[in-house]
C-alpha positions as CSV (number, residue, x, y, z in Angstrom):
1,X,-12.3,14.4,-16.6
2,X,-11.0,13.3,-13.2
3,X,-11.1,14.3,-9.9
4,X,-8.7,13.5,-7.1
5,X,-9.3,13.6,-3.1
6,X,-6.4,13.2,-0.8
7,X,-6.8,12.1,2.6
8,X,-4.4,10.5,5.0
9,X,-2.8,13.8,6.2
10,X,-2.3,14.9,9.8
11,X,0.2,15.6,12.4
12,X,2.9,13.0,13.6
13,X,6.1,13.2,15.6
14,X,9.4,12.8,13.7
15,X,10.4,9.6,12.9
16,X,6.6,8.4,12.7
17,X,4.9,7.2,9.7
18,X,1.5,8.5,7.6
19,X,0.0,7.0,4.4
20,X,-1.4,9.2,2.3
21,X,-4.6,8.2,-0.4
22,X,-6.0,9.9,-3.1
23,X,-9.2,8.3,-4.8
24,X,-9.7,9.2,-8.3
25,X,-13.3,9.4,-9.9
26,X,-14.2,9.0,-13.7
27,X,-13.4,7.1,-16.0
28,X,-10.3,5.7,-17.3
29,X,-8.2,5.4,-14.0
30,X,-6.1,3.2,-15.5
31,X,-5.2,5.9,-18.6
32,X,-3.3,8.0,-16.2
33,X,0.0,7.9,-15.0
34,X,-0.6,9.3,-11.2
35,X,2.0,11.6,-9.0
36,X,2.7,13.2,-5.9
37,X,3.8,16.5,-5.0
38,X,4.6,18.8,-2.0
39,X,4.3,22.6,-1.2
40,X,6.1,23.4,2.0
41,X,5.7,27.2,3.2
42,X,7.3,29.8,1.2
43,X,8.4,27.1,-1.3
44,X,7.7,26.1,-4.6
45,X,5.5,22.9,-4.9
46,X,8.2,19.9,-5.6
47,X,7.9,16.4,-6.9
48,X,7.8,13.6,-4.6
49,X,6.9,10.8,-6.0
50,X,5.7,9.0,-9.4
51,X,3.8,6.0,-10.5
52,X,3.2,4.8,-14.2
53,X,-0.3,3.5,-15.2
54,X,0.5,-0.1,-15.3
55,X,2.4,0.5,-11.8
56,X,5.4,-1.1,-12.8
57,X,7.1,2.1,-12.5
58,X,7.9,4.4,-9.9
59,X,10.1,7.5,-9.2
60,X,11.5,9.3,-6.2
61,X,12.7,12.6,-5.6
62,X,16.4,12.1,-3.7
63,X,15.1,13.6,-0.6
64,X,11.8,10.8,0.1
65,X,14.4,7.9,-1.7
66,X,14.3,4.9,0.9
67,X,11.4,6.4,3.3
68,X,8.4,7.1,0.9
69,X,6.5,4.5,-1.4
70,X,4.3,4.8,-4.1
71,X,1.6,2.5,-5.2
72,X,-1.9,2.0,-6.8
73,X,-4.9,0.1,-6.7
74,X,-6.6,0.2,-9.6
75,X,-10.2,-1.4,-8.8
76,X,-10.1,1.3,-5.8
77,X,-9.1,3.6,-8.4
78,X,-6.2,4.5,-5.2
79,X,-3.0,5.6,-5.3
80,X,-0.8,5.7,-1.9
81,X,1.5,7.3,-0.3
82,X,3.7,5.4,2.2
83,X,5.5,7.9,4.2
84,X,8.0,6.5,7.1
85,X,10.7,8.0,8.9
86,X,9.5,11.1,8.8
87,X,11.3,14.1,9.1
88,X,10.4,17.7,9.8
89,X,11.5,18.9,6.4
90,X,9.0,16.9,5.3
91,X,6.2,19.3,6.4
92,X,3.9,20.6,3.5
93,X,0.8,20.8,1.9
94,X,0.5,17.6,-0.3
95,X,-0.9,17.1,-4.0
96,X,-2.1,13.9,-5.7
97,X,-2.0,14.7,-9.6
98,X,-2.7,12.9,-12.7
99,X,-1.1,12.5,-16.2
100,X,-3.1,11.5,-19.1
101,X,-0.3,11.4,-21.6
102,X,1.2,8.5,-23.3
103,X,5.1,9.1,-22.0
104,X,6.1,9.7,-18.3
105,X,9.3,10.6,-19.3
106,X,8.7,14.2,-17.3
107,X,7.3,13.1,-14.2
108,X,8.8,15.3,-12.3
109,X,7.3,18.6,-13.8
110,X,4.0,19.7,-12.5
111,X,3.2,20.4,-16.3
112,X,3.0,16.9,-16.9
113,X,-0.3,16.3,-15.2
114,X,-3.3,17.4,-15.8
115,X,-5.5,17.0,-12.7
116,X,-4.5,18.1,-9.3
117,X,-6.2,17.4,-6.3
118,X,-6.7,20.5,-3.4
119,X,-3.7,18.8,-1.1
120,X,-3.5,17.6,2.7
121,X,-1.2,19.4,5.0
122,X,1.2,17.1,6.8
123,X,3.0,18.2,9.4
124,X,6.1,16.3,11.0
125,X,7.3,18.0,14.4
126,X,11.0,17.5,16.1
């Protein structure tokens, strides 16, 4: 079992930067593969951003590609969420998640992970 808290949200001006965390308890936090994912309003929750266990890879959605960076910390049991440049598209509710499985090949699909945190609403204004 694992639970996952995100902090880091808020509201910032566009063009601005925020890092989001998410600190994982239980065991194993090096087992999982660890994700991020948005829900703006009226919108289906979308993949942002993914990081394997070992951290040696990462994946973007096209949208965050060049602006957004993922990374871990695995004796904080951490995963971040560098988010620059800003835009207001970028506005959402957003979800740390974990994968326990042995591939990553899916990242992208929210049936992938297994353990979803309960979000932090960024909000980017023009």
């Amino acid at each position: 079992q694992v639970q996952l808290v995100e902090s880091g949200g808020g509201l910032v001006q566009a063009g601005g930067s925020l890092r989001l965390s998410c600190v994982a308890s239980g065991r194993s936090f090096n087992n999982y593969h660890m994700g991020w994912f948005r829900q703006a309003p009226g919108k289906e929750r979308e993949f942002v951003a993914g990081i394997t266990r070992t951290g040696y890879g990462t994946y973007y959605a096209d949208s965050v590609k060049g602006r957004f960076t993922i990374s871990r910390d695995s004796p904080k049991k951490t995963v971040y969420l560098q988010m620059n440049s800003l835009k207001p598209e970028d506005t959402a509710v957003y979800y740390c998640a974990a994968a326990g499985r042995y591939s990553f090949e899916q990242f992208g699909l929210e049936s992938t992970y297994d353990y979803w945190g309960q979000g932090t609403q960024v909000t980017v204004s023009s």
